[in-house]
C-alpha positions, 0 to 999 in steps of 0.5 A, a space after each residue: 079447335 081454336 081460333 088461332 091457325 098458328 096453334 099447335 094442333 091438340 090431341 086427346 090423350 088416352 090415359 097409359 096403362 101403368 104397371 100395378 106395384 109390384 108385391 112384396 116378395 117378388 120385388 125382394 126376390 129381384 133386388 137380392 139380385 141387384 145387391 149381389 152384382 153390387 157386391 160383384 161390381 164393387 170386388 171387381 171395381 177393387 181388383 181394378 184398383 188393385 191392378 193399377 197400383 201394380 205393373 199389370 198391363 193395361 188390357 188387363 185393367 181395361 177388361 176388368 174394368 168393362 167386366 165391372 161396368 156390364 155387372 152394374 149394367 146388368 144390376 140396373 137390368 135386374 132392377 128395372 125386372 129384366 129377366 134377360 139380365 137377370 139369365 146373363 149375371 147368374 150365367 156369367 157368374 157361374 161360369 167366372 166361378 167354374 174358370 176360378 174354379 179350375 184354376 185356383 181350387 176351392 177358394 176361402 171365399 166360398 161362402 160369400 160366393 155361395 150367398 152371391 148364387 143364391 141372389 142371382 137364382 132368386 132374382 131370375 126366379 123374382 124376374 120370370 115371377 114378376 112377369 108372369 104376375 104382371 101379364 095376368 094382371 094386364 090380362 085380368 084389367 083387359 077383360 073389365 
């Protein structure tokens, strides 16, 4: 304690507990699904812009819009490991791709679609195995 009453009082600090970095693998696994709502975002960023060079109404500009700021969000989720995010950008994937599905028949674009999928599965199996990884890590340092 010092000498001075008008010191602000001092705490000893303990050290916090960082996270071990994360292995290769698991960390390409997760970012396969950053780059995909990357990708995602971006098209979606495009039809916006396309959408306003053209006489589209104006809710229709903002949806898509929103659409593409919550699948950047959601790749900023993925990135940081969220394995919720990870669950909800495959999900509404799949189910954007039913709708167009249904709509428009099997599209020329399949095959970047495909690769798109195949992203957002790894990432929810990188996320779920980071987790995992991460626990017993804590778990293995307690026990010390």
């Amino acid at each position: 304690m010092s000498a001075d009453p008008y010191a602000p009082p001092q705490a000893v600090l303990l050290a916090l507990r960082s996270d071990p970095p994360m292995p290769r693998t698991i960390r390409w696994q997760i970012m396969s699904g950053v780059y995909a709502t990357r990708v995602n975002g971006v098209l979606a960023l495009g039809g916006v812009l396309r959408m306003l060079g053209s006489n589209t109404p104006a809710v229709y500009i903002v949806y898509n819009l929103t659409a593409a700021i919550v699948i950047l969000g959601l790749g900023y989720g993925i990135s940081r490991g969220g394995r919720t995010c990870a669950v909800l950008a495959l999900s509404t994937f799949v189910l954007s791709r039913v709708v167009l599905l249904g709509r428009d028949g099997l599209s020329s674009g399949w095959p970047l679609w495909l690769a798109v999928l195949c992203c957002y599965t790894l990432s929810v199996i990188g996320t779920l195995r980071w987790h995992t990884w991460r626990d017993a890590h804590r778990r293995a340092s307690s026990a010390l």
